[in-house]
ZAMINU-488632 format. One record per residue (C-alpha): chain; x negated, y negated, z. Coordinates in Angstrom, 3 decimals, decimal comma, m for minus. Each point is the difference from the previous one (the first is absolute). Layout:
N
SITE fise        u        v        w
SITE    A        X        Y        Z
...
This chain:
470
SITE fise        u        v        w
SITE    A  m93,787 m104,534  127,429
SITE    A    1,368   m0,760   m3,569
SITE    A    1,874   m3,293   m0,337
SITE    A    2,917    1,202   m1,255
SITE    A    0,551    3,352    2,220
SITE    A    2,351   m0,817    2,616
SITE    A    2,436   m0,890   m3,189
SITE    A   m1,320    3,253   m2,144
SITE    A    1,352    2,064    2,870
SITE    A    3,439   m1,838    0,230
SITE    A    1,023   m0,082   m3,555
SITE    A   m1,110    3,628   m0,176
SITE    A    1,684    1,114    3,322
SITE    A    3,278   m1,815   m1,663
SITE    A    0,239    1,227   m3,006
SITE    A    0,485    3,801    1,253
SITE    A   m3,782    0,216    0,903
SITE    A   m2,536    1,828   m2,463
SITE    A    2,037    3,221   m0,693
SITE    A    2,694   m2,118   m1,834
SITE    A   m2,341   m1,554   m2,224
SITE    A   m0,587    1,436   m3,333
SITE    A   m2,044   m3,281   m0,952
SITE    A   m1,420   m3,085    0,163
SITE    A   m1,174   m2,361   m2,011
SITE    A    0,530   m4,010   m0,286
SITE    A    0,010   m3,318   m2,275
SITE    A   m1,017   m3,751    1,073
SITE    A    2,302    0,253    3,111
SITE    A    1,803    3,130    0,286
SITE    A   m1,145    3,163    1,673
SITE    A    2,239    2,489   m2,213
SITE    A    1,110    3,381    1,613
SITE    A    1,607    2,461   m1,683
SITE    A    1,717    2,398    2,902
SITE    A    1,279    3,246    0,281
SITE    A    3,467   m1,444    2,038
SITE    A    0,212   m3,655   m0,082
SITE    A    2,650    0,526    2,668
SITE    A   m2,791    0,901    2,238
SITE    A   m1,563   m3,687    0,109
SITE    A    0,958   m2,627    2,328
SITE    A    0,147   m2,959   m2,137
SITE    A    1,569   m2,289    2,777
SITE    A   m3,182    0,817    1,889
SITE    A   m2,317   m0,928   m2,728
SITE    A    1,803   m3,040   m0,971
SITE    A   m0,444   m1,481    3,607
SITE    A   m3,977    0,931   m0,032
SITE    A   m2,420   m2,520   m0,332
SITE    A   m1,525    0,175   m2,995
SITE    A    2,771    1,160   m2,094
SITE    A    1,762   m2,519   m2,073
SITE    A    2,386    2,791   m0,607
SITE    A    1,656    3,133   m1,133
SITE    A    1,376    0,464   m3,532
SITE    A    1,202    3,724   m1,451
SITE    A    0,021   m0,170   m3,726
SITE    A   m1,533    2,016   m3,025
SITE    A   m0,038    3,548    2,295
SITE    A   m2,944   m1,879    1,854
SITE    A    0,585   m1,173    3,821
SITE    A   m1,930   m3,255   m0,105
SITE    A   m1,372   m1,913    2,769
SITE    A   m1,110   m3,363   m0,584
SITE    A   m2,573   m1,254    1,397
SITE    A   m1,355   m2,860   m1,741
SITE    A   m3,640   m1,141   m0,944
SITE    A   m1,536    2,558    2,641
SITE    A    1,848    2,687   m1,555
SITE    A   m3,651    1,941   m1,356
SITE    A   m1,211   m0,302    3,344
SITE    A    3,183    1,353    1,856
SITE    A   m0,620    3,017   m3,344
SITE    A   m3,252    0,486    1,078
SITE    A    0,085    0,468    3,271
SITE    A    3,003    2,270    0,146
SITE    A   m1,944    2,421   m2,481
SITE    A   m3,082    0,196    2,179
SITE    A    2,306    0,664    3,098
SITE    A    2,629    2,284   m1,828
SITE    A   m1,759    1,270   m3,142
SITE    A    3,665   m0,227   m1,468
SITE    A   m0,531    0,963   m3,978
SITE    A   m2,584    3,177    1,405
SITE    A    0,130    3,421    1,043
SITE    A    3,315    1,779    1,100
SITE    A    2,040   m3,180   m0,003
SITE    A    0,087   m0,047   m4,074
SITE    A    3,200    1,384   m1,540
SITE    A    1,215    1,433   m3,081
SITE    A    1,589   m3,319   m1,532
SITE    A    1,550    1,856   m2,677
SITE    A    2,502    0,895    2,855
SITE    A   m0,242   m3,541    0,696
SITE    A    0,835   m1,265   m3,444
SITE    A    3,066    1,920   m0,639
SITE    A    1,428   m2,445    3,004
SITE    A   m0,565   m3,177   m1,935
SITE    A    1,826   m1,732   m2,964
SITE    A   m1,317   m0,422   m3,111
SITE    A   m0,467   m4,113    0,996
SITE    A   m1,828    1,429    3,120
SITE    A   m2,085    1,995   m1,806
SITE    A   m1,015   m3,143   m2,127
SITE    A   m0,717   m2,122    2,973
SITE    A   m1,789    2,837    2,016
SITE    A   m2,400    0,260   m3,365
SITE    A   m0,542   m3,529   m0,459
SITE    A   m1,085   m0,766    3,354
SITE    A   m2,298    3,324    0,047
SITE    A   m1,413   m1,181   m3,101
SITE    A   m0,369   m3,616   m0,140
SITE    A    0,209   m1,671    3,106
SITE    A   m3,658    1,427    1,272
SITE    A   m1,196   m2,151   m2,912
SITE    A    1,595   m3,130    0,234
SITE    A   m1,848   m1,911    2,407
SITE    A   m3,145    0,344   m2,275
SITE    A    2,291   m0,516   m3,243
SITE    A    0,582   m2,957    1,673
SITE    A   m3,238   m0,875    0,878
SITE    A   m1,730    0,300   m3,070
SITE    A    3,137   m1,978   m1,722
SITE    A   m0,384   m2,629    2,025
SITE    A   m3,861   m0,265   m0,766
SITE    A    0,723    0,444   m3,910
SITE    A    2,991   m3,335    0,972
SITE    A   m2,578   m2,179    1,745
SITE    A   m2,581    1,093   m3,177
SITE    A    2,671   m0,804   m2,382
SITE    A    0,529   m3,718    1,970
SITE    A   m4,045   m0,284   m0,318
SITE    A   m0,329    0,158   m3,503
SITE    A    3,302   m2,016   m0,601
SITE    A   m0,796   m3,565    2,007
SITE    A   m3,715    0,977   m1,513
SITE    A   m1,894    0,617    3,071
SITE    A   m1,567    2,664   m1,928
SITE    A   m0,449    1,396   m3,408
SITE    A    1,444    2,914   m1,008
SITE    A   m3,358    0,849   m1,896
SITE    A   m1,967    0,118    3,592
SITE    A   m1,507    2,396    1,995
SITE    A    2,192   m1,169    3,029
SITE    A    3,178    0,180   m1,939
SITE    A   m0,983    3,476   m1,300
SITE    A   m0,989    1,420    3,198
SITE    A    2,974   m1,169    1,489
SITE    A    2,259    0,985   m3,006
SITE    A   m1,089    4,054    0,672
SITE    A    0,799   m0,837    3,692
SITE    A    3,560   m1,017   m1,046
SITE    A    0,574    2,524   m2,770
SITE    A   m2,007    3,536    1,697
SITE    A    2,809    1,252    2,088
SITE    A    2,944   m0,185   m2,444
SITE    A   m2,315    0,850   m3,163
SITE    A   m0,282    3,415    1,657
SITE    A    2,955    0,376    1,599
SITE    A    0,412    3,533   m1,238
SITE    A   m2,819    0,743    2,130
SITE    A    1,635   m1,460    3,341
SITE    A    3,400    1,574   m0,667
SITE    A   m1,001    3,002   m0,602
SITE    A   m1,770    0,204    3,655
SITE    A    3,454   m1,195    0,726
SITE    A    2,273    1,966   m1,773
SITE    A   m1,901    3,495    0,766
SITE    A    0,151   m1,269    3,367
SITE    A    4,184   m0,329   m0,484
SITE    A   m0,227    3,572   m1,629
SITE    A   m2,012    1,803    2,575
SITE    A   m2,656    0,365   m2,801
SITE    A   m3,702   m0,028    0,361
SITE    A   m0,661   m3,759   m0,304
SITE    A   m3,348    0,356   m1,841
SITE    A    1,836    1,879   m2,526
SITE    A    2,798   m2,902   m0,416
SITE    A   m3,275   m2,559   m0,052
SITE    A   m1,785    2,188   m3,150
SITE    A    3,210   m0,031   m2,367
SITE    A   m0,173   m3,754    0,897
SITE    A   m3,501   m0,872   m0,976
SITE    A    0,345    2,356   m3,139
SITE    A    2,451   m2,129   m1,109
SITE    A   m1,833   m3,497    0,174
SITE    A   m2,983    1,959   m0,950
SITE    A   m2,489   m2,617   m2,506
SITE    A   m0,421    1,996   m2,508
SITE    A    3,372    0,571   m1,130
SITE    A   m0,293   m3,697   m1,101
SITE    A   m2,519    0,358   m2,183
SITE    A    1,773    2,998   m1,516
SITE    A    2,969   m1,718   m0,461
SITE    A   m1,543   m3,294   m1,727
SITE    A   m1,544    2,918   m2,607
SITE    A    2,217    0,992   m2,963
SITE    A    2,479    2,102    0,329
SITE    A    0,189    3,456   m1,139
SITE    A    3,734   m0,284   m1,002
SITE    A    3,072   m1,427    1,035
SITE    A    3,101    1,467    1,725
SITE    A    3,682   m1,250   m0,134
SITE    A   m1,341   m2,478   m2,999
SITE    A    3,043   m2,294   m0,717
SITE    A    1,746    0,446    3,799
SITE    A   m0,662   m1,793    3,390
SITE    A   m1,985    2,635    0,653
SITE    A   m2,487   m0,266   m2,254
SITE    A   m3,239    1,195    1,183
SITE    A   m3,594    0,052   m1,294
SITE    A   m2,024    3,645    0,740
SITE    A   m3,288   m0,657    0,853
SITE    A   m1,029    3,692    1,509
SITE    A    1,526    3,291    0,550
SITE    A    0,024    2,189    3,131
SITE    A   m0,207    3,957   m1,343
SITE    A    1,642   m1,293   m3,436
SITE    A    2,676   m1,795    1,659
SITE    A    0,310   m3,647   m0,842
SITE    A   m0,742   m2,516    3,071
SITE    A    1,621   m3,115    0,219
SITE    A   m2,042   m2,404    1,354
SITE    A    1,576   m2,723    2,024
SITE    A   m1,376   m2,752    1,979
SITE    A    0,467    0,953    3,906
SITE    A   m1,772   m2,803    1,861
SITE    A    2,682   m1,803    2,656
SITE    A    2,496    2,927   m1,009
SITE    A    2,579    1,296    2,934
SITE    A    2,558    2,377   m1,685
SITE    A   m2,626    2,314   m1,788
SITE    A   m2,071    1,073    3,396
SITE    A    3,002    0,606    2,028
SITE    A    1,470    2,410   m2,483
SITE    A   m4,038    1,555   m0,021
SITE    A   m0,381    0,380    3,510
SITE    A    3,202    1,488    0,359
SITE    A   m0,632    2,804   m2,306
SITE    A   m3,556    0,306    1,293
SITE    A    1,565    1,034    3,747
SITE    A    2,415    2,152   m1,841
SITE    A   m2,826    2,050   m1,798
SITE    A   m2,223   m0,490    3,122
SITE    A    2,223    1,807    2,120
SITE    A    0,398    2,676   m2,355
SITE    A   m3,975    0,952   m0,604
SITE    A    0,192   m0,084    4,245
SITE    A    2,292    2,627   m0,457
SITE    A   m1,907    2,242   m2,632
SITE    A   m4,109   m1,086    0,386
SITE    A   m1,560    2,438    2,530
SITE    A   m1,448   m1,976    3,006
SITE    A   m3,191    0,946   m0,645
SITE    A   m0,172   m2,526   m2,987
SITE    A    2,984   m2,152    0,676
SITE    A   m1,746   m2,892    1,175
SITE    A   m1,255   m0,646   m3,952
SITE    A    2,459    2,392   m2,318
SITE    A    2,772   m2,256    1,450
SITE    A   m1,289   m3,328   m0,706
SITE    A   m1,597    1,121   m3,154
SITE    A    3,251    2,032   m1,017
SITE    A    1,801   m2,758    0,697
SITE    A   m1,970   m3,009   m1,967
SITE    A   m0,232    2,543   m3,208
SITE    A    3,734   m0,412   m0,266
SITE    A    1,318   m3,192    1,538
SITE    A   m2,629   m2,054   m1,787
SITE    A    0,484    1,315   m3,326
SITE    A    3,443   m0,150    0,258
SITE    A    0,097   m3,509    1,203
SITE    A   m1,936   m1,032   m2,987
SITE    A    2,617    1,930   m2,706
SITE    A    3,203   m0,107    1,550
SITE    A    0,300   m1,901    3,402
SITE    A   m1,578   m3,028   m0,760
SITE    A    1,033   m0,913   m3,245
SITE    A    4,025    0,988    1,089
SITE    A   m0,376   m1,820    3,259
SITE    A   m1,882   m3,015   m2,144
SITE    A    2,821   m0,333   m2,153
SITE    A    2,678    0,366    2,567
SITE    A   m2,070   m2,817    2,263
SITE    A    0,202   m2,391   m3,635
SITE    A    3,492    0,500   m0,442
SITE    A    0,973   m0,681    4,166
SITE    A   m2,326   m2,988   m0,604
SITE    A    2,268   m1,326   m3,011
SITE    A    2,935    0,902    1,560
SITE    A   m0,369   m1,952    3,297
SITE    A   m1,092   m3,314   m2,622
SITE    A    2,679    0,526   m1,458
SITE    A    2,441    0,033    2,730
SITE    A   m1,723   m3,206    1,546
SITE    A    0,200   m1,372   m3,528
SITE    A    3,804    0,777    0,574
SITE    A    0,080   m3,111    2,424
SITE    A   m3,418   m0,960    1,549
SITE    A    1,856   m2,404    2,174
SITE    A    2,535    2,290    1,648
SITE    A   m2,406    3,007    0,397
SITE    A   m2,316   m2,021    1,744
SITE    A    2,482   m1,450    2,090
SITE    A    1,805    3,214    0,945
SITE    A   m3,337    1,408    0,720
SITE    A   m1,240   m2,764    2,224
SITE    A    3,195    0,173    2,143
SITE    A    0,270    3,385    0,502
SITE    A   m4,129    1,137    0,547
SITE    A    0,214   m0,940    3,292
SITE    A    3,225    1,915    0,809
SITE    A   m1,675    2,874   m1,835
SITE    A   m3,109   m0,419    2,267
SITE    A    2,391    0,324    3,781
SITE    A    0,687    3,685   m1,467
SITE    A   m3,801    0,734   m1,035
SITE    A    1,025    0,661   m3,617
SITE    A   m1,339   m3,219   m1,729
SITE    A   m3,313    2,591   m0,812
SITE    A    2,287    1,296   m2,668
SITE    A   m0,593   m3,179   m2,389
SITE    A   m3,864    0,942    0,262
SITE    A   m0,280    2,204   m2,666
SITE    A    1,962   m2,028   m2,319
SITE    A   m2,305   m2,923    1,131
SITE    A   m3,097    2,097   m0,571
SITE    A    1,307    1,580   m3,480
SITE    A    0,523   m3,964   m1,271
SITE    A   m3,534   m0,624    0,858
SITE    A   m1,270    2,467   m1,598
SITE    A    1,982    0,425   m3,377
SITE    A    1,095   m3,750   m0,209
SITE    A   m3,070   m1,979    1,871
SITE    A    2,119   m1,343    1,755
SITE    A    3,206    0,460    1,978
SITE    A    3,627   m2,361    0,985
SITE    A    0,852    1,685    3,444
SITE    A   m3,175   m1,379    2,019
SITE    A    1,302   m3,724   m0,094
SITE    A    3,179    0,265    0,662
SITE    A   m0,570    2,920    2,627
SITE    A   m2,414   m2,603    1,766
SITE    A    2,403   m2,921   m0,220
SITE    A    2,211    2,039    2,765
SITE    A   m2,523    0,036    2,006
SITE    A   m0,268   m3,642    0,247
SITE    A    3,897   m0,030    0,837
SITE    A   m1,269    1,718    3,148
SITE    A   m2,722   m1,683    1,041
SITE    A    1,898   m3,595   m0,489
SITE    A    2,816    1,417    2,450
SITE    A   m2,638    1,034    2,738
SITE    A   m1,968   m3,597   m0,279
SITE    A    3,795   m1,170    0,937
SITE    A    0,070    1,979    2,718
SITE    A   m3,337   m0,489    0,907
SITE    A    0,488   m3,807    0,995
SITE    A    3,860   m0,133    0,663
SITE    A    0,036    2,716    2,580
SITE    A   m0,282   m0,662    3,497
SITE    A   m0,959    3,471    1,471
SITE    A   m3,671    0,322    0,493
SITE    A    0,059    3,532   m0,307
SITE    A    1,253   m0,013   m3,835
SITE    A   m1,650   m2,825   m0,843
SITE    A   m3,142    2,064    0,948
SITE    A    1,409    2,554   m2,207
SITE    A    0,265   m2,189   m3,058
SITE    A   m3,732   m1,077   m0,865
SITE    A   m1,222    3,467   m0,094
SITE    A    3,039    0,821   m2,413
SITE    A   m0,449   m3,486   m1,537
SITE    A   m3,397    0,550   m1,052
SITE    A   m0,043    3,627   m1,123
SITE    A    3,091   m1,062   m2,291
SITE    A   m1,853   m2,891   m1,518
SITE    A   m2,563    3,094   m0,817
SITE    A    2,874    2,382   m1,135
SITE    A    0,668    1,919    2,406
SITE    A    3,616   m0,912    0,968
SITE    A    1,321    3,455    2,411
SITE    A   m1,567   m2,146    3,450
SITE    A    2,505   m2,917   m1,289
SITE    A    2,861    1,738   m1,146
SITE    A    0,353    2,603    2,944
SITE    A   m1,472   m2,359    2,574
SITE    A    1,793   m3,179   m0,454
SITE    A    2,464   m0,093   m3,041
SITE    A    1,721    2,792   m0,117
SITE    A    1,658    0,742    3,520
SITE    A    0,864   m3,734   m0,349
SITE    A    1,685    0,742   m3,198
SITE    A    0,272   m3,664   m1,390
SITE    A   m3,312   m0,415   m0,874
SITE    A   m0,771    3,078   m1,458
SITE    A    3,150   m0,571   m2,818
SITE    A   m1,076   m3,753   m0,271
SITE    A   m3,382    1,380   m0,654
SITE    A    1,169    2,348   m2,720
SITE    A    2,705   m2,690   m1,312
SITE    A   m2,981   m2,597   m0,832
SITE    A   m1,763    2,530   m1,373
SITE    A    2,315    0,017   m2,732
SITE    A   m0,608   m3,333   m0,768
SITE    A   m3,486    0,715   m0,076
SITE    A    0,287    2,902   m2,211
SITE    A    2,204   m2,121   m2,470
SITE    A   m2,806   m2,388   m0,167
SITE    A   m3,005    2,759   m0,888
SITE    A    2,452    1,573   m3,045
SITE    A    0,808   m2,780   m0,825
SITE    A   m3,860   m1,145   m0,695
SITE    A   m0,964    3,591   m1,206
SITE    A   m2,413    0,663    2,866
SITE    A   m1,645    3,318   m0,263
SITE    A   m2,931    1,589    2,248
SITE    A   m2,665    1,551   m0,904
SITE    A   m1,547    1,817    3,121
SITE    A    2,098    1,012    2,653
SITE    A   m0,389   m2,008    2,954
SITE    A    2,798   m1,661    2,004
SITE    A    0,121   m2,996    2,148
SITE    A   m2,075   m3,221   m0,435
SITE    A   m2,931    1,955   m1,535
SITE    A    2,413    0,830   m3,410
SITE    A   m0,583   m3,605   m0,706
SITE    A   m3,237    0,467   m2,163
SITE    A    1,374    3,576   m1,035
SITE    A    2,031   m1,533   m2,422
SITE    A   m1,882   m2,158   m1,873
SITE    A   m0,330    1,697   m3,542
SITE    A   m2,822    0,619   m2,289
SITE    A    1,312   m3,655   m1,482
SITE    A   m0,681   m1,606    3,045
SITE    A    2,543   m1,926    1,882
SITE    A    3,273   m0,422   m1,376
SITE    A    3,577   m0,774    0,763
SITE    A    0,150    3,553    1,819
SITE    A   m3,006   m1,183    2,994
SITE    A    2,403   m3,234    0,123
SITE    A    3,157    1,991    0,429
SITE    A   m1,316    2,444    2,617
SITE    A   m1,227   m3,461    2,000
SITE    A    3,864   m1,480   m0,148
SITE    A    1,682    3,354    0,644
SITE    A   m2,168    0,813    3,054
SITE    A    0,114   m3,791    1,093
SITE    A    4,037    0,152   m0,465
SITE    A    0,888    2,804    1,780
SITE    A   m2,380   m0,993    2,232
SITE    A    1,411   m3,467    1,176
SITE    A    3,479    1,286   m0,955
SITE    A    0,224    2,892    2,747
SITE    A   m1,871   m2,038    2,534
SITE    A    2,629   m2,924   m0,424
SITE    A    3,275    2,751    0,102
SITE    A   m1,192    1,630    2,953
SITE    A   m1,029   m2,902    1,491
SITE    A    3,070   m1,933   m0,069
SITE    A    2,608    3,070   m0,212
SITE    A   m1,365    2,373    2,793
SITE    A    0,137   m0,167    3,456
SITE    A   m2,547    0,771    2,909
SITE    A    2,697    1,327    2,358
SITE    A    1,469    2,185   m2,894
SITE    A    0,424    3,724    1,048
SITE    A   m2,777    1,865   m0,655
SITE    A    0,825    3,749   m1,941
């Protein structure tokens, strides 16, 4: 028997049983439905079930949170239900025409991104500790050790192309090994060396777009751009590449389809990627990257604040993915991004208000509820403490967000900026710069230890045990 079935068959059963699911997919601690009639599920049910933390309808997705478990729960459904197989798949272009344009976003970022993120984080958090290595001189960055672990730290996000385009043909109902070779062509090695060579000439000379020609493809000028770590460029790839895919389908004779189409479909979408789509997507990615510095540039302090108070708000109605590819674009163009901090400082706000609850509460059964929640905050993951404890007591979920402000002043203030993305305690080492430690390390330490002490001492002192519970 799997561990999970008994609550595979419920949530399934509840949410208008296998018929009414068009699909299924999840993130660190949501299973994430997308039905045919939402009206169908039971969510009072499903919010009473053990095992479900609890019910939240946002983004066109039905999502059931589950917590840390949540890939198990995933897994097991699927080998009982076979959800995203056979019959049970749907047209989603019907499905589509349902959602708002904001829906749309969130739908795609989650398809896209969130299958990555727990190795994103992974390998950031390696690359932190790395980082912390060479910078109190346990090890030299000229070492094997520091090398080794170096490619550990930087392998995943390097290619990232690679990964999201699994991903993102995945999203597009694509063929997945098609999405995977536009990625590798574009971190191909070569097209270093080519592009440290002199150019043949130069296009837009005197503009921001300026752009060396190192080779032509059929006598049309490439522009060679640098697509290691990109996020923007592959997307707009892989979409295309279903597009044409699906139209070869419709033409190639079956007899040779199983080639013509991939081969059909890598003759154009690659080509194109390299002439038009990358270098327009490229730019476009620059300018977004500029644009967001220069709105935090506007008033570091306030964005960071604002940001910090409200990511955990953002995070009840499962749209705080949304900030991802902003966070992801920063890394890439910038090296660095100015959401992680302040986006982990709210965190903190929560997990302060459950240690008050933890040891001023009475009721065994919550106070059972609170070291699970306690510790998986500490780690990041915040949706056991929010829906479990904070929120249906209502006072220390706003206390939470209100000293996260505090926090969040405290990290713009000091400039703090990540470079991996990584929440919880782990983001520590993440943002310790190529310079080493400076005033940024020092003001991710106050802000986290702030809004720390600062929600444990409001809730403490300001909530009540016997308060109603929502």
């Amino acid at each position: 028997m799997m561990k999970y079935e008994k609550l595979a068959r419920t949530i399934v059963q509840n949410v208008g049983g296998k018929e009414n699911v068009n699909d299924l997919g999840h993130c660190m601690t949501r299973l994430r439905f997308k039905l045919k009639d939402e009206a169908k599920a039971n969510t009072d049910i499903l919010k009473e079930t053990d095992g479900v933390v609890s019910v939240v309808q946002s983004g066109g997705q039905y999502q059931v949170v589950i917590g840390n478990s949540v890939g198990d729960v995933y897994n097991d459904i699927n080998d009982i239900y076979e959800i995203n197989e056979g019959d049970n798949v749907v047209d989603e272009s019907v499905e589509e025409k349902k959602l708002s344009i904001f829906d749309r976003f969130i739908d795609l970022v989650s398809g896209v991104f969130t299958p990555t993120l727990g190795i994103l984080a992974a390998t950031g958090m390696i690359k932190g500790l790395t980082t912390v290595f060479v910078a109190t001189g346990l090890l030299a960055a000229t070492s094997g050790t520091y090398q080794i672990l170096n490619i550990i730290g930087d392998c995943f996000f390097y290619f990232f192309p690679v990964f999201l385009g699994y991903t993102a043909a995945q999203k597009f109902k694509g063929n997945v090994f098609i999405g995977m070779a536009i990625g590798t062509a574009m971190v191909y090695p070569t097209l270093a060396g080519i592009m440290a060579e002199k150019p043949l000439y130069t296009l837009f000379a005197g503009t921001i777009f300026e752009s060396p020609v190192h080779l032509t493809f059929l006598g049309i000028p490439v522009i060679l751009m640098s697509y290691a770590s990109s996020v923007i460029p592959i997307i707009v790839s892989t979409w295309i590449a279903a597009k044409v895919e699906g139209g070869l389908k419709k033409v190639v004779p079956d007899v040779v389809k199983s080639f013509f189409v991939p081969a059909g479909t890598l003759l154009v979408v690659i080509p194109l990627t390299f002439i038009v789509i990358g270098p327009i997507a490229t730019w476009a990615s620059q300018l977004f990257g500029a644009g967001t510095q220069a709105l935090y540039n506007l008033s570091p302090v306030i964005t960071s604040a604002v940001l910090a108070g409200v990511m955990q708000i953002c995070t009840i109605f499962g749209i705080h993915w949304g900030i991802v590819p902003i966070t992801l674009n920063n890394l890439a163009v910038l090296g660095y991004d100015m959401t992680i901090p302040a986006t982990t400082i709210g965190i903190f706000g929560q997990v302060g208000a459950v240690l008050a609850v933890m040891l001023k509460t009475k009721n065994k059964k919550l106070k059972a509820l609170t070291y699970p929640a306690f510790i998986s905050g500490i780690f990041g993951v915040t949706e056991p403490a929010i829906y479990g404890i904070n929120l249906p007591r209502r006072k220390p979920f706003i206390l939470g967000c209100v000293s996260a402000v505090v926090g969040g002043l405290i990290v713009g203030l000091m400039g703090t900026k990540g470079y991996a993305l990584i929440a919880g305690i782990f983001l520590l080492p993440s943002v310790i710069g190529p310079n080493g430690i400076d005033q940024g390390f020092y003001g991710l330490v106050i802000g986290i230890l702030v809004t720390l002490v600062l929600s444990f001492v409001l809730v403490y002192f300001f909530w009540k045990d016997e308060e109603e519970v929502a």
